[in-house]
C-alpha positions as CSV (number, residue, x, y, z in Angstrom):
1,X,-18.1,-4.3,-24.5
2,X,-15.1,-3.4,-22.9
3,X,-12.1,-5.8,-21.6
4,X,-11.2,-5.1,-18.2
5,X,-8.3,-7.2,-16.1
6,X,-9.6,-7.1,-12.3
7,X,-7.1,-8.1,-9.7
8,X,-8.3,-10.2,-7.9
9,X,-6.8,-11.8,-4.6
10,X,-8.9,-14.1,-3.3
11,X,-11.3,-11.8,-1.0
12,X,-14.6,-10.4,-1.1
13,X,-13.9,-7.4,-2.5
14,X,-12.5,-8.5,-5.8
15,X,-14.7,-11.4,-5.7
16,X,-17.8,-8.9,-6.0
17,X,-16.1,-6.1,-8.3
18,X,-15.8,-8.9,-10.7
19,X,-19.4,-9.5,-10.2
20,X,-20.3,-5.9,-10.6
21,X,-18.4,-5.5,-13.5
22,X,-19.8,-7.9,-15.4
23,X,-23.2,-6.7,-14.5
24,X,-22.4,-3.6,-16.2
25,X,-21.2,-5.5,-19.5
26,X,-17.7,-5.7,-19.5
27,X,-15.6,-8.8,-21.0
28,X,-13.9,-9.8,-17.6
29,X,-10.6,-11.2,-17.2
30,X,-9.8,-12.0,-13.8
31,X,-5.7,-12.0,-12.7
32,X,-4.0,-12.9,-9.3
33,X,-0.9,-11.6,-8.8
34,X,1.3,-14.8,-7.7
35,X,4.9,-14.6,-5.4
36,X,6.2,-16.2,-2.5
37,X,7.6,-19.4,-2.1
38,X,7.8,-21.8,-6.2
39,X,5.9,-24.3,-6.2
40,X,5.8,-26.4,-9.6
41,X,4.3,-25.6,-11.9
42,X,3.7,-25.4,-16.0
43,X,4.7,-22.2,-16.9
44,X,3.8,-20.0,-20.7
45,X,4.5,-16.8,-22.0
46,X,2.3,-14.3,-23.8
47,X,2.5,-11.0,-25.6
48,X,3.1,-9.1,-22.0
49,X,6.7,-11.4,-21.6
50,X,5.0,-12.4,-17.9
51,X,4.9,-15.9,-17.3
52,X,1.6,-16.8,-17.0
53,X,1.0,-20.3,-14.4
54,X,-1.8,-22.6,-16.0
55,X,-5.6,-22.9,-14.6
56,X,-5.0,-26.3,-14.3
57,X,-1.7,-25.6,-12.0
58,X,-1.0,-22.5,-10.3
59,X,-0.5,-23.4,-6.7
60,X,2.1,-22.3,-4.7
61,X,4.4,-23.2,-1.2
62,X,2.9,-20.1,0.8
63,X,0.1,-18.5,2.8
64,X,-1.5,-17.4,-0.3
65,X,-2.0,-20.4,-2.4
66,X,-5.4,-20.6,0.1
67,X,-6.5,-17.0,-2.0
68,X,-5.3,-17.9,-5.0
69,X,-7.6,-21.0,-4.9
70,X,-10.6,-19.1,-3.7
71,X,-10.0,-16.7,-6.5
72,X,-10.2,-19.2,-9.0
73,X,-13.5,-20.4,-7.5
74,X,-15.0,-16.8,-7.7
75,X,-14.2,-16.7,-11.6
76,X,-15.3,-20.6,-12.3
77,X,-18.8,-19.3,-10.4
78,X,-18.9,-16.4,-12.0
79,X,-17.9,-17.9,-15.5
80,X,-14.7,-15.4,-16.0
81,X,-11.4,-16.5,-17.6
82,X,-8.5,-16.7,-14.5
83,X,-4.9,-16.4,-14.6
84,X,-1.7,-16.3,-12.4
85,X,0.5,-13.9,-13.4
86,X,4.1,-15.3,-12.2
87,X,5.7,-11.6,-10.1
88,X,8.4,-13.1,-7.7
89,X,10.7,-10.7,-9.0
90,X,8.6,-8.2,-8.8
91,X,7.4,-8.8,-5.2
92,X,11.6,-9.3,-4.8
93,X,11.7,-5.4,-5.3
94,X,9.0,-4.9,-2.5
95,X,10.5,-6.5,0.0
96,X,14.2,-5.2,-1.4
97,X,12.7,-1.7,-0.9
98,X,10.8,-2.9,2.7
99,X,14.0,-4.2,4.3
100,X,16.2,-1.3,3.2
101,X,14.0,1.4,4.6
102,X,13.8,0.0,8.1
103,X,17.9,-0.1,7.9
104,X,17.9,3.6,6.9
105,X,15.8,4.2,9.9
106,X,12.5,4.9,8.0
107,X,9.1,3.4,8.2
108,X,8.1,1.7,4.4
109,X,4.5,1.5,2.9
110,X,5.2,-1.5,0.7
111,X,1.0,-1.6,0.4
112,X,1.1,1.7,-1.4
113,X,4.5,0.9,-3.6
114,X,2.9,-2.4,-4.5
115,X,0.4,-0.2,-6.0
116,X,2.7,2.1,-8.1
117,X,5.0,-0.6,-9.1
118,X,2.7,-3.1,-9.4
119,X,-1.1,-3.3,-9.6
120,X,-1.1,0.1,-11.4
121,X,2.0,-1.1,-13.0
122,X,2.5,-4.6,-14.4
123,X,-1.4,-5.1,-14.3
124,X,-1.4,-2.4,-17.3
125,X,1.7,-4.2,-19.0
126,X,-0.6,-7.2,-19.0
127,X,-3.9,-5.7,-20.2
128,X,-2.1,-3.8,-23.0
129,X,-1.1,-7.1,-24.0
130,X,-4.3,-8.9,-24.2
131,X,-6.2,-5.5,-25.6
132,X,-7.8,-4.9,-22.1
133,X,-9.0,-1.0,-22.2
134,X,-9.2,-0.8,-18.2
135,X,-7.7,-2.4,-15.0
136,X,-10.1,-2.7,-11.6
137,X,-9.0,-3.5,-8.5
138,X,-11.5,-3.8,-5.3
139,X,-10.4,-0.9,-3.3
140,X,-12.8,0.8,-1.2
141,X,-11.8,4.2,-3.4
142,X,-13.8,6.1,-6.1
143,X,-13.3,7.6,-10.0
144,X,-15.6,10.4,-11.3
145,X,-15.3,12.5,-14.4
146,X,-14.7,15.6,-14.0
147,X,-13.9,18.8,-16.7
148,X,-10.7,18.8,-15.4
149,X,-10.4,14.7,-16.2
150,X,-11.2,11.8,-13.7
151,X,-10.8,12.7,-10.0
152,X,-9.6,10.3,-7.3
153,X,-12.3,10.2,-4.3
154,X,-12.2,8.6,-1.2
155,X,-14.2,5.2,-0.8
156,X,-18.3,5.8,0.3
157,X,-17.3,3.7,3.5
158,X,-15.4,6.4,5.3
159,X,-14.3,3.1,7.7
160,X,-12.6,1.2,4.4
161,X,-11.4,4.0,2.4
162,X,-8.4,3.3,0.5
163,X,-7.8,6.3,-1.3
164,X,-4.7,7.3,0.5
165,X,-2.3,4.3,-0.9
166,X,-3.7,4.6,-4.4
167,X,-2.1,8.6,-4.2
168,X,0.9,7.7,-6.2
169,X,-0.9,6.3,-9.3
170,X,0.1,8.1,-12.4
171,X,-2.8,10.4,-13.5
172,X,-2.4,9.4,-17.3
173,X,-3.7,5.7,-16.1
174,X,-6.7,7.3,-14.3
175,X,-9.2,7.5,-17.1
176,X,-8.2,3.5,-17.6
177,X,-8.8,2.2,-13.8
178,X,-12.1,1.2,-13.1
179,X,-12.9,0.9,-9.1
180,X,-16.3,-0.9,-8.6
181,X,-16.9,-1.6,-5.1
182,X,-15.9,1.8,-4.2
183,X,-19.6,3.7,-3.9
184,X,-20.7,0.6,-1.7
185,X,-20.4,0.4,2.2
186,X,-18.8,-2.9,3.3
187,X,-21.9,-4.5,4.8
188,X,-23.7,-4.7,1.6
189,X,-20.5,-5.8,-0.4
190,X,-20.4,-9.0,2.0
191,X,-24.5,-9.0,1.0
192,X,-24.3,-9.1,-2.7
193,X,-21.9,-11.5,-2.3
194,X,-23.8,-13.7,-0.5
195,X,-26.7,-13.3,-2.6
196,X,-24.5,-14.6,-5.6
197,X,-23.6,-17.4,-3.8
198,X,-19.7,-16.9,-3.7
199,X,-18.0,-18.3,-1.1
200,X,-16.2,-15.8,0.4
201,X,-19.2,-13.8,1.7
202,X,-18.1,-13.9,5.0
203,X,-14.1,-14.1,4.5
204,X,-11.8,-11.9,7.2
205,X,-10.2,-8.8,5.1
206,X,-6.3,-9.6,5.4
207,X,-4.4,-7.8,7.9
208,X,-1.0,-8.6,7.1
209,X,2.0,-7.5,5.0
210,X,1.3,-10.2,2.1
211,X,5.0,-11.3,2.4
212,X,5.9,-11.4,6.0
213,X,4.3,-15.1,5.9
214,X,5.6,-16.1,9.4
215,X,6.6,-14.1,12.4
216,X,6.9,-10.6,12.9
217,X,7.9,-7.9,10.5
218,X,11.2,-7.3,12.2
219,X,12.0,-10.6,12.0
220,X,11.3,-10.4,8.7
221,X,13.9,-7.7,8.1
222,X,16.6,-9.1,10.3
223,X,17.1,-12.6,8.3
224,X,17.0,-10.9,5.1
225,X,19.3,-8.5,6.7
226,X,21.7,-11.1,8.0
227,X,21.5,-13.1,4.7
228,X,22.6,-10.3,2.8
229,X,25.5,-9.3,5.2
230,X,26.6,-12.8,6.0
231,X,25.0,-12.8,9.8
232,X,27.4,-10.8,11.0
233,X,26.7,-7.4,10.6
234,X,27.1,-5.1,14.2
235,X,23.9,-3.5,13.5
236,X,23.6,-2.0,17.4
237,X,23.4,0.8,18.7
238,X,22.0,3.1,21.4
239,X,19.3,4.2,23.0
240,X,18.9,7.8,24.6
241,X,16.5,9.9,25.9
242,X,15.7,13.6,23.8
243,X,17.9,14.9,26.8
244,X,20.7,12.9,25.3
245,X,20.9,10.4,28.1
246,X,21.9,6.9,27.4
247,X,19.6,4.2,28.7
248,X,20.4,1.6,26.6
249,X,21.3,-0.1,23.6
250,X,19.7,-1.8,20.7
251,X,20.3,-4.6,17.9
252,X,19.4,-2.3,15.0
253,X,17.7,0.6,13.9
254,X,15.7,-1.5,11.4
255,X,13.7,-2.8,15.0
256,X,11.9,0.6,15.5
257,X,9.7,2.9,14.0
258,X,8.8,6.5,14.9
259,X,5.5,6.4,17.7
260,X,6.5,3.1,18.7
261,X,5.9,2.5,22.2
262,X,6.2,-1.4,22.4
263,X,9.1,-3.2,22.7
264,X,11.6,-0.8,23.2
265,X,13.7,-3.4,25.3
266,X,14.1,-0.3,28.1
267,X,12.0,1.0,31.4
268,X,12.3,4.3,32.2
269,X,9.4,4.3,34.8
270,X,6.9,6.4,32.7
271,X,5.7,5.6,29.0
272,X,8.4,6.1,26.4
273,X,7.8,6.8,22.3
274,X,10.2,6.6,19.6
275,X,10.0,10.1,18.4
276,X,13.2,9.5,16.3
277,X,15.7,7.4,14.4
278,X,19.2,8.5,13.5
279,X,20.7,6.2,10.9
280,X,23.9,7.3,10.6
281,X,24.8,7.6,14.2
282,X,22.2,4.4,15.0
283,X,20.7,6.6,18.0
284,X,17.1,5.8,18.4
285,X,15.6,8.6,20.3
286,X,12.6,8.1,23.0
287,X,10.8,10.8,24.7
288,X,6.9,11.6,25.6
289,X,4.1,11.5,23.5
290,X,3.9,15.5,23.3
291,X,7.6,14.8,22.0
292,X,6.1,13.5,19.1
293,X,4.6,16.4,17.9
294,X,5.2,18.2,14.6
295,X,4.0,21.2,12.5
296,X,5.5,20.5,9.3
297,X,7.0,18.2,6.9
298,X,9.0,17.7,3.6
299,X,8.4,15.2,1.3
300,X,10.1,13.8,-1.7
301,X,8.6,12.4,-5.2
302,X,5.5,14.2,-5.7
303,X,2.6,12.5,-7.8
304,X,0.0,15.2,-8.8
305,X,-3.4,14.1,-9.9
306,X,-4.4,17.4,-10.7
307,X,-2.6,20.2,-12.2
308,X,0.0,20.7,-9.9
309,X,0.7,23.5,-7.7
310,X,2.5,26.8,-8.4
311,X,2.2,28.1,-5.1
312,X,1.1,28.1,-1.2
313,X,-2.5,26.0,-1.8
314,X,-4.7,24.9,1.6
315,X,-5.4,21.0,1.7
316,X,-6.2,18.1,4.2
317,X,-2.7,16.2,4.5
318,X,-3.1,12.4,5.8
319,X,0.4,11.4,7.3
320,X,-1.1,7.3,7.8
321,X,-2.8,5.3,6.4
322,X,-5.3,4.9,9.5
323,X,-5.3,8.6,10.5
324,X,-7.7,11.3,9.7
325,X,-6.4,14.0,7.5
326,X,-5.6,17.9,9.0
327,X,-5.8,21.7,7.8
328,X,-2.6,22.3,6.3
329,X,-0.8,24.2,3.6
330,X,1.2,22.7,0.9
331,X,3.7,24.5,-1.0
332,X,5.8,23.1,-3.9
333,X,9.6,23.1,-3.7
334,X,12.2,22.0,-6.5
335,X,12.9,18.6,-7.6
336,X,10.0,17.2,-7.3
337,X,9.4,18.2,-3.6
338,X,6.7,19.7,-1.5
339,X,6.4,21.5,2.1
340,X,3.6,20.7,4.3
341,X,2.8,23.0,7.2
342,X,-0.2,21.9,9.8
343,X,-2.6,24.3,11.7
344,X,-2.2,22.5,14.2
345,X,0.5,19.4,15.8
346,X,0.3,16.4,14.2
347,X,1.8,13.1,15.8
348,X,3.2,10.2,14.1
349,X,4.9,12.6,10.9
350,X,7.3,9.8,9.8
351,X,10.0,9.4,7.5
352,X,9.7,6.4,4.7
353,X,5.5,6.9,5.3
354,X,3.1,8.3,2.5
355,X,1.9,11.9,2.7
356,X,-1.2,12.5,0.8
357,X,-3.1,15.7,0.5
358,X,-6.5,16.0,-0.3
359,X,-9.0,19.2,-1.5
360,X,-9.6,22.0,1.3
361,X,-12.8,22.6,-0.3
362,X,-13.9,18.8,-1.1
363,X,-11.9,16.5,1.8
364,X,-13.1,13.6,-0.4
365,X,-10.7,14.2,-3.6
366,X,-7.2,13.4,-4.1
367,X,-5.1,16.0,-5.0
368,X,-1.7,13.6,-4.5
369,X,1.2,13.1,-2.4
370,X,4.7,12.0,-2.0
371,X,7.0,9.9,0.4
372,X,7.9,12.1,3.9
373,X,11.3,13.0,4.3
């Protein structure tokens, strides 16, 4: 029998990996991953140096303490040990990294860094401590062994695949991550659960950034912004056409992403699209949606999940996380870099966003992918 910690956050898809995973024999331990606003609470410490919040008392002052409590519900059904693992500082380096991105003008992921830095990260920190062999998570993503070691697939349900932020797990941790719900289609997720009797059979999936409890994102970012610089930082700047015309001005850069077409706080008679973001010179460029348009990319910190490339090698590259992945060709470059060139325009190639490249010859594996340039 083989320990496995299972993140597990409240929803339906944890809630029935855990069930799976038990089915198939393993000694379950089930952990959610607790930040946001302190609550009080009785804190201890294990081999893994994490705090770890009691059963008995490990509510907290935020959106969340709702999933934590259904969490703990799922494991007292399905007769699991639960725990809180205490990661405000953790999630403090999420939404460090979230808020400095949109100042330099770029468009964060913090859903896949959470990943890297967390789930994939900590989550192994605590299961070496307690002799867990694997971690599991619920995403809608698939493991199978191959000669070459296990590959990365995407998810059955082509409509909930979440292959594409799981890219920048390291590939030594692959042959320890277990991803059960990941051969299922949703419907009949929400049916076995249902069937067990948990009681979030029927819960919405979240939609949300987990820490942008209240408002909107750039809210977010502008009162973290203004408590860092005292609330008085000239952020503004302007806003011109790809012809160089100035039609207006702005608050901040950190208010805009690139294929935004929303809120741009200017009418130029015809729809307008960010299609760029200066930083240094706080321009923030608008133009047409053919504007938009690009036939290559660079992108830094490469994560290989195979062997990695030597040369010129034909993939599908997937620029979003809701887009479909194109023919392309990805060539390595030094430092850790890699050159993506499309067969055909792509729109919405943005800088801060996740690039991940799967097999020409099998679109369902990962092959890996870095942060665009």
């Amino acid at each position: 029998m083989s320990r496995v910690v299972l993140a597990m956050s409240g929803g339906v898809d944890s809630s029935v990996a855990a069930h799976l995973l038990i089915e198939a024999g393993h000694d379950v331990v089930g952990v959610f991953m607790r930040h946001g606003e302190q609550s009080p609470a009785v804190c201890s410490s294990d081999a893994s140096s994490l705090p770890i919040i009691s059963r008995l008392d490990h509510k907290q002052g935020c959106c969340t303490a709702a999933d934590a409590e259904d969490a703990r519900r799922v494991s007292d059904r399905l007769g699991i040990p639960f725990y809180a693992l205490d990661l405000n500082a953790e999630f403090g380096r999420i939404m460090d990294y979230f808020v400095a991105e949109y100042a330099r003008g770029r468009t964060p992921n913090p859903c896949v860094q959470c990943n890297n830095w967390i789930k994939f990260g900590k989550l192994f920190d605590y299961a070496d401590s307690i002799g867990a062999e694997f971690v599991a998570t619920g995403h809608y993503a698939r493991l199978e062994q191959r000669p070459d070691g296990p590959a990365l697939l995407r998810g059955v349900d082509a409509s909930k695949d979440q292959s594409y932020v799981l890219a920048g797990i390291g590939r030594e941790l692959l042959p320890r991550m277990l991803l059960p719900v990941g051969g299922f289609e949703k419907p009949r997720i929400r049916e076995l659960a249902a069937s067990i009797g948990l009681n979030v059979a029927e819960k919405k999936d979240s939609q949300e950034i987990c820490f942008v409890t209240q408002g909107r994102y750039d809210e977010f970012v502008k009162r973290r912004l203004d408590s860092t610089e005292g609330g008085d930082g000239d952020r503004g700047g302007e806003l011109v056409t790809v012809d160089g015309e100035v039609v207006g001005r702005h608050e901040g850069v950190d208010g805009f992403t690139v294929g935004q077409r929303k809120g741009l706080g200017v009418a130029l008679g015809k729809p307008a699209f960010v299609v760029a973001i200066d930083p240094d010179t706080r321009r923030v460029i608008l133009g047409e949606r053919s504007d938009l348009d690009r036939t290559e990319l660079t992108a830094n910190e490469a994560n290989w999940l195979v062997e990695p490339p030597t040369g010129p090698m034909r993939c599908e590259a997937q620029i979003r996380y809701n887009s479909a992945a194109a023919p392309a060709t990805v060539e390595p470059l030094e430092g850790g870099r890699f050159y993506v060139k499309f067969d055909t325009p792509q729109q919405g190639v943005t800088p801060g966003q996740a690039v991940v490249c799967y097999a020409a010859d099998e679109p369902a594996r990962v092959l890996g992918g870095g942060w665009i340039e």
